[in-house]
C-alpha positions in Angstrom: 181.1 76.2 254.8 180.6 72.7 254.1 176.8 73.2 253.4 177.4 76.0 250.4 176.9 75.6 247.1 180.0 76.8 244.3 178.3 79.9 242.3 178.4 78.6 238.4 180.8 80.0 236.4 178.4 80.0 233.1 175.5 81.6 235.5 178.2 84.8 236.7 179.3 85.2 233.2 176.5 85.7 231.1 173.9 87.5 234.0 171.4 85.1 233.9 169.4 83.7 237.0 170.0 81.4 239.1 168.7 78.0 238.5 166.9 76.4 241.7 168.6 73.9 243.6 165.5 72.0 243.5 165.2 71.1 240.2 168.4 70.8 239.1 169.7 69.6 235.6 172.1 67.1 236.6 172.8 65.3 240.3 175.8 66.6 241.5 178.2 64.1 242.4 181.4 64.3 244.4 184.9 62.6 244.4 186.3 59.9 242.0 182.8 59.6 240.4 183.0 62.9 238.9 186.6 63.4 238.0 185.9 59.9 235.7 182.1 61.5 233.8 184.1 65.3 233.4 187.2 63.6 231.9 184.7 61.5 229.7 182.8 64.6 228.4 186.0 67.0 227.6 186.4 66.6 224.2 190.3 65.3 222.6 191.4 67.9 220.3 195.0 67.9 221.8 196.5 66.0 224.2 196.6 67.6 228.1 198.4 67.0 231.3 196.4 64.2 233.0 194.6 65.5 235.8 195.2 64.6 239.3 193.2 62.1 241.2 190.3 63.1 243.0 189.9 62.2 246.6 186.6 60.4 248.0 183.9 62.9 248.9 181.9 62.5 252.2 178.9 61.0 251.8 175.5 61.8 253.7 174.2 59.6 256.0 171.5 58.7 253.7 173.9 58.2 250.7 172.2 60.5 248.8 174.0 63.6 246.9 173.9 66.3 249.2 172.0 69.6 248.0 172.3 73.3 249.0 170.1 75.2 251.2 166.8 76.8 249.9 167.4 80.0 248.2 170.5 79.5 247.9 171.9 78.2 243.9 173.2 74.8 243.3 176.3 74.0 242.3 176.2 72.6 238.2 179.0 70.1 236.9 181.8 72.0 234.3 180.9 73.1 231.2 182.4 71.4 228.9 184.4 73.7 226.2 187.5 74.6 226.8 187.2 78.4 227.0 185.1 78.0 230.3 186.3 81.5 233.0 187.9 80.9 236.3 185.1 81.8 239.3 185.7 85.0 240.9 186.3 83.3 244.7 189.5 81.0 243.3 190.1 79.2 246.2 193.7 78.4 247.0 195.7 75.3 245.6 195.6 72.7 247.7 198.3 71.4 249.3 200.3 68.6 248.0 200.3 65.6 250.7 203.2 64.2 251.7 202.1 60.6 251.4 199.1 58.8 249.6 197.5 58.2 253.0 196.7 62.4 252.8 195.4 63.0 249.7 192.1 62.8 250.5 190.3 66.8 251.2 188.3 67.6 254.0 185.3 68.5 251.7 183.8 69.0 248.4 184.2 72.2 248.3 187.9 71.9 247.9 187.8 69.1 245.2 185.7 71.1 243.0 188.4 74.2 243.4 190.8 71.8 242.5 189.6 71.1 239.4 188.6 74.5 237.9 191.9 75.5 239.1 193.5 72.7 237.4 191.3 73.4 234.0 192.1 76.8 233.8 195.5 76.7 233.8 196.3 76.2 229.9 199.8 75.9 228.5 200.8 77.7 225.5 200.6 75.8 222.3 203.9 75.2 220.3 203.8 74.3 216.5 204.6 71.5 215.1 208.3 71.2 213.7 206.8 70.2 210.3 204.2 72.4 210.6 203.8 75.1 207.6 202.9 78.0 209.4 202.4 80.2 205.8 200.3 77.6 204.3 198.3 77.1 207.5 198.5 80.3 209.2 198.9 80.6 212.7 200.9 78.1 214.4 199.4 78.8 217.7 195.6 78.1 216.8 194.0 74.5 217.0 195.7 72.0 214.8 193.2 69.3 212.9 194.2 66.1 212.1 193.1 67.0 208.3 195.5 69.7 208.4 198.1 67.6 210.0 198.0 64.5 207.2 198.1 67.3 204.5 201.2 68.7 206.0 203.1 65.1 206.4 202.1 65.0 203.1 204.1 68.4 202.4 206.7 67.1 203.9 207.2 64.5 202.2 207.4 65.6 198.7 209.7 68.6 200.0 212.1 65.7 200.8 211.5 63.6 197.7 212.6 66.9 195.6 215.4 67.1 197.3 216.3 63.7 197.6 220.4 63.4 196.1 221.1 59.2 195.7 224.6 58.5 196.7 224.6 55.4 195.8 225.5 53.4 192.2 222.7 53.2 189.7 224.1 50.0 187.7 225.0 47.9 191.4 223.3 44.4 190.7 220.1 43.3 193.2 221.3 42.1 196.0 219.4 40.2 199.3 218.6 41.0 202.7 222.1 39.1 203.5 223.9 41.4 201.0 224.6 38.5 198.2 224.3 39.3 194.7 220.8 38.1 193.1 221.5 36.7 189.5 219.1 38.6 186.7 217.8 37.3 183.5 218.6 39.9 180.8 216.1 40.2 177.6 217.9 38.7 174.9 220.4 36.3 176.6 220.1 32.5 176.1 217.5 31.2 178.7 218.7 27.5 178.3 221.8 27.4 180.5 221.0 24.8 183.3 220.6 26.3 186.7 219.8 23.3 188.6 223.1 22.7 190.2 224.2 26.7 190.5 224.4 27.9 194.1 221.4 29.8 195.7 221.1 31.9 198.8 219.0 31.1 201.4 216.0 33.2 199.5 216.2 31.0 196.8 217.9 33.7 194.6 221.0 32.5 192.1 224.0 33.7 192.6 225.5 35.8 190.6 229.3 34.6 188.8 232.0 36.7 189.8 233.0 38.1 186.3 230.6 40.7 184.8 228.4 39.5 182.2 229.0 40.2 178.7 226.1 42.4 176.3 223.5 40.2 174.6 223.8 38.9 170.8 221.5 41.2 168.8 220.6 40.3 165.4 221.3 42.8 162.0 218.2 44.5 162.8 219.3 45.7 166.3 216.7 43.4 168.1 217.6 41.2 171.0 217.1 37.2 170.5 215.0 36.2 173.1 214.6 32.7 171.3 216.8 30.0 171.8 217.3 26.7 170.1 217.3 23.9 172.4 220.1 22.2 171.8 222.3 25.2 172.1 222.4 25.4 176.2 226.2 26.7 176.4 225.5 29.7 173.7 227.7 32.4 175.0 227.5 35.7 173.2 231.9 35.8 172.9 231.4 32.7 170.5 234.3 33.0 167.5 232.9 33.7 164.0 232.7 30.6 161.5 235.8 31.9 159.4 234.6 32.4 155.6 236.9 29.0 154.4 235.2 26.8 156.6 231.4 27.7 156.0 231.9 25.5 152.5 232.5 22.7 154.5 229.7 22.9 157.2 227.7 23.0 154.1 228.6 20.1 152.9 228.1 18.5 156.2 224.3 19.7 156.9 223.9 18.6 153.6 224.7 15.3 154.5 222.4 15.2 157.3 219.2 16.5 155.5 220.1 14.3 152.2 220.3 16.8 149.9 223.8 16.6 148.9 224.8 16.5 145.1 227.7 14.5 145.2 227.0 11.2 147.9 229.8 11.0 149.8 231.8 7.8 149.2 230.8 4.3 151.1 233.7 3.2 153.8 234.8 0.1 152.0 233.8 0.2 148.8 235.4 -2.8 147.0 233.3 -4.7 149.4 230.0 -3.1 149.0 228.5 -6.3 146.9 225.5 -4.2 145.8 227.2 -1.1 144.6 229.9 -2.8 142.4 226.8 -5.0 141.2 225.0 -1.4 140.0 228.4 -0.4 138.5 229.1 -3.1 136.3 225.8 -3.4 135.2 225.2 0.2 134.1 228.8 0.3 132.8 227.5 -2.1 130.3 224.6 0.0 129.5 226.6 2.9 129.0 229.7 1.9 127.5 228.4 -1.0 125.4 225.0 -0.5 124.9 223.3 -2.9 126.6 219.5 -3.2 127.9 219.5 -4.3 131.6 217.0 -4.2 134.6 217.4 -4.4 138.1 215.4 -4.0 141.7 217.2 -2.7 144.5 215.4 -2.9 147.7 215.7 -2.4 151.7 213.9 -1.1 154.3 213.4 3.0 154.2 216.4 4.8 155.4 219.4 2.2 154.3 221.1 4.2 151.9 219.1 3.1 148.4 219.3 6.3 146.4 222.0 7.1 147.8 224.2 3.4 146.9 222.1 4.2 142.8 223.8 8.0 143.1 227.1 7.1 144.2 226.7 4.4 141.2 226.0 7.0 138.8 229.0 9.0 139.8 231.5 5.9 139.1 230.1 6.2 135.8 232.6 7.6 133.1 231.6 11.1 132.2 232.0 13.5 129.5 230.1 14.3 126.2 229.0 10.2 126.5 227.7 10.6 129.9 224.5 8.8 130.2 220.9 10.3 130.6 219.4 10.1 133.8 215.6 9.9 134.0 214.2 9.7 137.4 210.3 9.2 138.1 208.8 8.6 141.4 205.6 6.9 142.4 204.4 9.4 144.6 204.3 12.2 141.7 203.6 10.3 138.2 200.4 8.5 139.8 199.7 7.2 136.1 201.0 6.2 133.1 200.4 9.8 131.3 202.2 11.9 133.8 205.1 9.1 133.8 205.3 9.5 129.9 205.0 13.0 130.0 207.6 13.4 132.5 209.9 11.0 130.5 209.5 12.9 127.1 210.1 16.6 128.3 214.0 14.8 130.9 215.2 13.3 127.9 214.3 16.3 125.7 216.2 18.1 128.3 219.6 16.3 128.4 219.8 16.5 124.9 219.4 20.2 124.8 215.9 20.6 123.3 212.7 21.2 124.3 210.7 20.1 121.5 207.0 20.0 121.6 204.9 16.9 119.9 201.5 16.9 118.8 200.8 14.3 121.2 201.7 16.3 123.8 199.1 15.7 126.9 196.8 18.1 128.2 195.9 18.0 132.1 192.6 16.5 131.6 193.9 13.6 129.5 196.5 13.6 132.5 194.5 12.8 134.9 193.3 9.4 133.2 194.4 6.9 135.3 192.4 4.5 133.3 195.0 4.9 130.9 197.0 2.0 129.7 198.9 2.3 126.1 199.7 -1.0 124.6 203.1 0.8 123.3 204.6 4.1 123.9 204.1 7.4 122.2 205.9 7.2 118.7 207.6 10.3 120.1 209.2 8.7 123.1 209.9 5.7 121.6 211.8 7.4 118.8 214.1 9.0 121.8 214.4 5.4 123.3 215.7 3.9 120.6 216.9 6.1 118.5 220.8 5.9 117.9 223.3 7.7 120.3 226.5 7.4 122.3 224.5 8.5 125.4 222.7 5.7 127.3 219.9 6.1 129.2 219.2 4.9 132.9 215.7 5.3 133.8 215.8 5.3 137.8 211.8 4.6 139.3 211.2 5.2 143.2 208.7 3.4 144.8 208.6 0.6 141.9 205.4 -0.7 143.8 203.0 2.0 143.3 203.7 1.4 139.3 202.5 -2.2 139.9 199.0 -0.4 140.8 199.1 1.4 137.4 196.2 -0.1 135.0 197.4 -3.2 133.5 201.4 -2.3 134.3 201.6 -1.0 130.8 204.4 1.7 131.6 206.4 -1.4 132.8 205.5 -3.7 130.0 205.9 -1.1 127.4 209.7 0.1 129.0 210.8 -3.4 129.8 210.1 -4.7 126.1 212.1 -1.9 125.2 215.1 -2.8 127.5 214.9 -6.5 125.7 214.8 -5.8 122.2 218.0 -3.6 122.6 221.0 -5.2 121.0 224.3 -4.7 121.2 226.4 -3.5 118.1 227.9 0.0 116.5 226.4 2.9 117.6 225.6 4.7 114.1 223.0 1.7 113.4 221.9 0.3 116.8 220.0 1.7 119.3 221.6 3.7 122.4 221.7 1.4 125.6 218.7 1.4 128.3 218.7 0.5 131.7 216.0 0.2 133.9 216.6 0.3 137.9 213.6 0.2 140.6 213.7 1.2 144.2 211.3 -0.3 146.8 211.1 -1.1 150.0 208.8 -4.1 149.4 210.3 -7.1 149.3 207.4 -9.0 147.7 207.6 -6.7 144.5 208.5 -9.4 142.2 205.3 -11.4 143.2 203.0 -7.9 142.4 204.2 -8.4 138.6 202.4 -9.9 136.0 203.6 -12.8 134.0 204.0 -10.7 131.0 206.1 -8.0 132.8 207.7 -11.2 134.9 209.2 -12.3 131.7 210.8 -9.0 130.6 212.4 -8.4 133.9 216.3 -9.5 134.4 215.1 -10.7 137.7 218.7 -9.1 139.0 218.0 -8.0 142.9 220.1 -6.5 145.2 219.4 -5.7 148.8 220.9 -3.2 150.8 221.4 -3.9 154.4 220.9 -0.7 157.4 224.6 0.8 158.5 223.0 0.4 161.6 222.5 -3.1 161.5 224.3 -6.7 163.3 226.6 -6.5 159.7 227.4 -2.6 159.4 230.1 -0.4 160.6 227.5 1.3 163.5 226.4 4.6 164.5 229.9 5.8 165.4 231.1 5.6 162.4 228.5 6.4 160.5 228.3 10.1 162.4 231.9 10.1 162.3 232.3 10.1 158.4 229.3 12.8 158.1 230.4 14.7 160.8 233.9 14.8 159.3 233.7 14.9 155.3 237.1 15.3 154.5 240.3 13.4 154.5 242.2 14.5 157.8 244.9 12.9 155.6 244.8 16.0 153.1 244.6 19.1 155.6 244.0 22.4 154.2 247.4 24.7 153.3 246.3 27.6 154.7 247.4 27.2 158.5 244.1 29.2 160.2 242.3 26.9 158.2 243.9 23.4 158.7 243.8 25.1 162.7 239.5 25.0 162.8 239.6 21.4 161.2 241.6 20.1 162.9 239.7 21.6 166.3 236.4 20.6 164.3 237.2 17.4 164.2 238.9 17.0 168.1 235.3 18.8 169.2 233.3 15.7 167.5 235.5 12.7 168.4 235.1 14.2 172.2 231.4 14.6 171.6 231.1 11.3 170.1 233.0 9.5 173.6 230.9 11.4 175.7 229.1 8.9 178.3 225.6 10.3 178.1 225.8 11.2 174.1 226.7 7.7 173.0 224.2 6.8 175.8 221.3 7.8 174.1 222.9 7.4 170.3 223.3 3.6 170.9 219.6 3.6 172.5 218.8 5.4 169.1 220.1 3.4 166.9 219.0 -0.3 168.6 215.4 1.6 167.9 215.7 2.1 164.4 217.6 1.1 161.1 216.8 4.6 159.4 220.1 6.6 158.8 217.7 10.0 158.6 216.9 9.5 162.3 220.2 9.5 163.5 221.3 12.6 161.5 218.5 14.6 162.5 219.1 15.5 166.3 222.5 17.4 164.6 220.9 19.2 162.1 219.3 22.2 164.6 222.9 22.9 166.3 224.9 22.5 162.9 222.5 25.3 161.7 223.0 27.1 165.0 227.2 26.9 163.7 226.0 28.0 160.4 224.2 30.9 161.7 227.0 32.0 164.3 225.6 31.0 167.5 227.5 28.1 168.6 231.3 27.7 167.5 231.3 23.6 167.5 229.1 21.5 169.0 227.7 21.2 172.8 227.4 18.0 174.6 224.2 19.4 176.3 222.8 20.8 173.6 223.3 17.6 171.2 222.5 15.1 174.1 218.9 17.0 174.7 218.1 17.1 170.8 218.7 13.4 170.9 216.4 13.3 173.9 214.1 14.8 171.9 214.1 12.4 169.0 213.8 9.3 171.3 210.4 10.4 173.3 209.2 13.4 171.1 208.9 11.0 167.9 206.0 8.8 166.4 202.6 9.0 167.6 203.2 8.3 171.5 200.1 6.1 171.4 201.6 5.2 174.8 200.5 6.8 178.3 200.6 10.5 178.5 203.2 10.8 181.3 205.0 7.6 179.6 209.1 8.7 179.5 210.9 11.3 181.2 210.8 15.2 180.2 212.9 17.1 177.7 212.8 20.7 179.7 209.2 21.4 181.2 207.5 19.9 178.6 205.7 16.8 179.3 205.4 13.9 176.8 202.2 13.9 176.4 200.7 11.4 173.2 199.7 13.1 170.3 196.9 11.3 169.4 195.0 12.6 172.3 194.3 16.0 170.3 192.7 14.0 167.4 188.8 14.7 167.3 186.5 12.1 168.2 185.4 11.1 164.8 188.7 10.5 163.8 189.5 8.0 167.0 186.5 5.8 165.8 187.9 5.8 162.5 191.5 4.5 164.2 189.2 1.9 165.7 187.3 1.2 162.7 190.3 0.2 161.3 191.9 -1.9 163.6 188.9 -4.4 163.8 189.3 -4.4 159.9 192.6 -5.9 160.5 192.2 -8.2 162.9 189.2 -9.3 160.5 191.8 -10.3 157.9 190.6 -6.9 155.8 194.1 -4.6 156.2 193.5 -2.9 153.5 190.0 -1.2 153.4 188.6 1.6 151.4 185.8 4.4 153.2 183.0 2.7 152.0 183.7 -0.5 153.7 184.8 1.9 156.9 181.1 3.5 156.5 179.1 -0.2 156.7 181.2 -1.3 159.5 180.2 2.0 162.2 177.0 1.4 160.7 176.7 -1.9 161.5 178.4 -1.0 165.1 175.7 1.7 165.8 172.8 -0.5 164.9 174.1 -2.9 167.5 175.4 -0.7 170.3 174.7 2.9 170.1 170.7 2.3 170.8 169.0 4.1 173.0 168.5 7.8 174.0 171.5 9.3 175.2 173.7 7.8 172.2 174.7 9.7 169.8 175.2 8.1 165.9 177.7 10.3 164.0 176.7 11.3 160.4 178.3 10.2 157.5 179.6 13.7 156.2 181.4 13.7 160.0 182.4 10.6 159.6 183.9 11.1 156.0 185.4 14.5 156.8 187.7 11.9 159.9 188.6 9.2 157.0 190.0 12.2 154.8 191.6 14.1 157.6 193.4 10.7 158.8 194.8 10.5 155.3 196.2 13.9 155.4 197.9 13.4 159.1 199.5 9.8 157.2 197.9 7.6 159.9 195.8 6.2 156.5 198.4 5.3 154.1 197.7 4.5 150.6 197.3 0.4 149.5 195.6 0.9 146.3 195.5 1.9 142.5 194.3 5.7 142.2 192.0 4.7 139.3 189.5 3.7 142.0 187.2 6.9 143.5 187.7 8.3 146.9 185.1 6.4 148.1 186.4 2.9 146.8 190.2 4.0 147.0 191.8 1.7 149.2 193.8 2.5 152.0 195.8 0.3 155.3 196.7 1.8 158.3 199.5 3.1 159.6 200.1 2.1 162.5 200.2 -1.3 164.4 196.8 -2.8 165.8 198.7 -3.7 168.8 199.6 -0.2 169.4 196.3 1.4 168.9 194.7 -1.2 171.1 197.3 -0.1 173.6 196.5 3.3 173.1 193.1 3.0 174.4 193.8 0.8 176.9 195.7 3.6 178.7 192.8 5.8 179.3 192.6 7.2 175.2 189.3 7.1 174.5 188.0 9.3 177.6 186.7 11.5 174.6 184.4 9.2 173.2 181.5 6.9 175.2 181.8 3.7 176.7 180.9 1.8 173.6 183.4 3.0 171.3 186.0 3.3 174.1 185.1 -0.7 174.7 185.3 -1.4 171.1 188.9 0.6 171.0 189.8 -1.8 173.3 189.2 -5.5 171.9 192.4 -6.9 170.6 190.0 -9.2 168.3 187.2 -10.4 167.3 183.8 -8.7 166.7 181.8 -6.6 168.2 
């Protein structure tokens, strides 16, 4: 029994013969050994019942496989499909052993009918619950995995169809932890200070208890998405400026930009030496007829034009009321477009516009060779022509018309001024006055002896607010801030209401620790009045405009940042200062070109050669002269002179050249000074600000004398 071989069920089902047990396809192999190669070769289309384990088959005593008898067929492994027929001779299922120590059959015989048996007894398939049995057909056939994903896939969007949310669309983000993450709308002021606000442990903000109010949107229905700086606390509840009170912020930004018509009045007064000195003098002029002259100077920023304006205004007015001429220096760069410009204001405030055959054209304007020995017969016939109206004849930047050729315009008015006499004013001329604004204090010593002696030699100086003798920057804010007398309220009660908040809002602003902080840091920097009004003109624009209701102490206190370590040139380090926001103070003269740089330091070895003022020609010879020393070699490159000159004009425009000369001379002869201290350029490239050019000029940058 043991020695038989098992009849093949592929060989019984298709009548074909017998292969020999002699040359058999495979060795047949018994026991664990052959249950591990037939559960290798089935194939995994769905998962079956783990068959059982195969006891240890007898071996020979050989060990070799044992083989069946000749002419008799030998027994081949399983096929290995899954449709494979039962044998005709089933034998019977073995019996289950009661222990492990049992499991083991008597022969092979019985281990191979275990496992046919065990293979041919298949279990019904059952579908899938997702399975789509009209899409797929037949639920009970084989099931791929291709068909499988594209069901799940089915499934899926079947449940996204009918997917109902429960839940609120307009509920605010919220963590893993369930707290509220706070959102950044489009449109709503981005400056508010979130350093200090409370986070969650995922770094989110949280979110204030009270809803959040809509947006401002602008008349064309767009969100503002720009903020100004200063206005950190813009809330989009703020009150509307009521329609009284927008004459008075007016007059306020006014102040700040100096634009105002009427100068608001000094504090004191009667004790203002050089504005009751201006008074009396024109009042003479004006109601008495007198010929005076004067020079009023002060550093830039003191209140010059303004203390002349304010003068003006003291002035009695009516049909008497004087002329006023005013020429500047900057715009009347000769004597022809001064004339001119004289003629056609006091044509003007006598109410005609009459034209004179002498009338310039604008190539003879652009003479500035020109120097009359007397003035046009039509101007002088205004000057001195009999009237009841004075005229006072205001010049800005009187030391520019010292450049003029041969001062004539000076000579010619001041001999004017002193041949005017006094007497009735139907046979003597109408009264002149002369006045001059300059911040040079050495003006006197640019005259020349003939103009010397026409000039009243009357001076007055006007000392900063800011200054060891003036009132300080508290005040000085205080009375701009607060134009009108909180002695004379407005009637109307909603009215008298805002100023009187108005004015609460400043003084608090004003006592604030870190605003008077960094305005009395301001001010010990400076003795300009313009700088310390202009961190307050962006948020009294922002009241003007509707976005802020009074003023912040954030927003004022970073504008005021801004104006101490945003100003000037920074010719200092890059990361000199602390930052305003996230934006580094970085120094400004770091984006100049190359070119320009070696003009910067062209011009500081001019100075500390004695030559301050220098014109391009003499910039030319000196890199010249530097290249013919230094830059030789290959590998060093020489600038051209068109580069070079291209620098020297561009320097002019960004006002690091300033003017020093007469603009008779050509722009290669013009002469020019810089404007900025040696000691500060020297500085600059001492701090790593020539990395743009080579070591030469970087090495010249830094000398603080000498030659190179």
């Amino acid at each position: 029994m043991s020695g038989e071989a098992i009849p093949s069920s592929q060989d019984e089902t298709n009548g074909e013969p017998r292969r020999s047990a002699r040359t058999p396809t495979k060795p047949i192999t018994y026991g664990r050994r052959a249950a591990t190669q037939a559960a290798a070769q089935e194939p995994r289309k769905t998962p079956r019942k783990a068959a059982p384990k195969e006891p240890k088959a007898k071996a020979t005593p050989t060990g070799t496989p044992r083989t069946a008898k000749k002419g008799t067929p030998s027994r081949t492994p399983a096929k290995e499909d899954d449709d494979e027929e039962t044998p005709k001779a089933t034998p019977a299922r073995p019996r289950t052993p009661a222990n492990k120590d049992d499991e083991t059959p008597r022969s092979g015989k019985r281990v191979a009918a275990s496992l046919a048996a065990v293979r041919s007894a298949k279990k019904p398939r059952t579908s899938l619950p997702s399975f789509d049995a009209e899409v797929f057909g037949s639920p009970t056939g084989d099931l791929s995995s291709e068909a499988f994903r594209a069901n799940e896939r089915l499934r899926r969007q079947r449940e996204a169809r009918n997917f109902t949310f429960e839940g609120d669309a307009h509920a605010p983000r919220t963590t893993r932890s369930g707290r509220v993450v706070a959102t950044r709308d489009y449109g709503r002021d981005n400056t508010e200070d979130t350093e200090d606000m409370e986070r969650d442990e995922y770094g989110g903000l949280m979110e204030p208890a009270e809803p959040e109010e809509p947006g401002v949107e602008d008349d064309a229905g767009l969100r503002l998405d720009v903020s100004l700086p200063e206005s950190r606390s813009e809330s989009p509840s703020v009150a509307p400026l009521p329609a009284s009170a927008r004459p008075h912020v007016l007059r306020i930004l006014s102040t700040l930009t100096g634009t105002e018509r009427e100068p608001a009045p000094f504090d004191k007064e009667e004790d203002n030496e050089a504005l009751q000195g201006l008074v009396a003098l024109l009042r003479g002029t004006v109601e008495r007829g007198e010929g005076n002259s004067a020079l009023v100077t002060g550093p830039r920023g003191v209140g010059k034009t303004r203390t002349i304006e304010r003068a003006i205004r003291l002035l009695p007015t009516g049909k008497d009321a004087p002329i006023i001429v005013r020429l500047s220096g900057h715009a009347q760069t000769d004597d022809r477009r001064a004339i001119r410009e004289m003629g056609r204001q006091i044509a003007e405030g006598e109410g005609r516009a009459g034209e004179d055959e002498d009338e310039l054209t604008e190539a003879d304007a652009g003479d500035a060779a020109y120097a009359p020995t007397t003035l046009p017969s039509h101007l002088l016939a205004l000057l001195t022509a009999p009237s009841p109206r004075a005229i006072i004849v205001v010049i800005d930047e009187f030391d520019l018309f010292t450049e003029h050729a041969r001062q004539a315009l000076l000579y010619c008015l001041l001999d004017v001024v002193q041949a005017v006499q006094t007497g009735p004013v139907e046979s003597t001329p109408r009264g002149l006055a002369v006045i001059g604004l300059t911040a040079r204090v050495d003006t006197l010593l640019l005259l020349e002896k003939r103009v010397k002696s026409r000039f009243s030699h009357r001076v007055w100086r006007i000392s900063s607010p800011l200054g060891p003798g003036g009132g300080g920057w508290h005040a000085l804010l205080r009375a701009a801030l607060v134009p009108w007398d909180e002695n004379k309220l407005d009637k109307e009660r909603s009215m008298r209401q805002w100023q009187e908040d108005w004015a609460f809002a400043v003084d608090m602003l004003l006592e604030h620790d870190t605003v008077s902080a960094n305005l009395e840091r301001l001010a010990g920097l400076t003795t300009d009045v313009r700088l310390l009004y202009r961190p307050f003109v962006a948020p009294i624009a922002a009241v003007l405009g509707g976005r802020l209701d009074f003023l912040s102490v954030p927003g004022v206190a970073a504008s005021v940042r801004a104006q101490l370590e945003l100003g000037g040139w920074s010719t200092g380090p890059q990361t000199a200062g602390a930052k305003l926001g996230a934006v580094d103070i970085a120094a400004k003269l770091r984006g100049l070109p190359a070119p320009a740089l070696g003009v910067l330091i062209v011009a500081k070895h001019l100075a500390y050669a004695g030559r301050a003022e220098f014109s391009l020609a003499q910039v030319e010879d000196e890199y010249a002269r530097f290249a013919r020393s230094r830059l030789v070699g290959s590998g060093r490159a020489r600038w051209p002179v068109a580069l070079l000159r291209r620098a020297f004009h561009q320097c002019r425009a960004l006002g690091l050249l300033a003017p020093a000369g007469p603009a008779s001379a050509g722009p290669r002869f013009a002469k020019v000074r810089a404007a900025l201290p040696v000691h500060e350029v020297v500085a600059f490239f001492r701090n790593d600000g020539g990395q743009a050019l080579g070591p030469e000029l970087a090495g010249w940058g830094k000398m603080s004398g000498g030659h190179v």
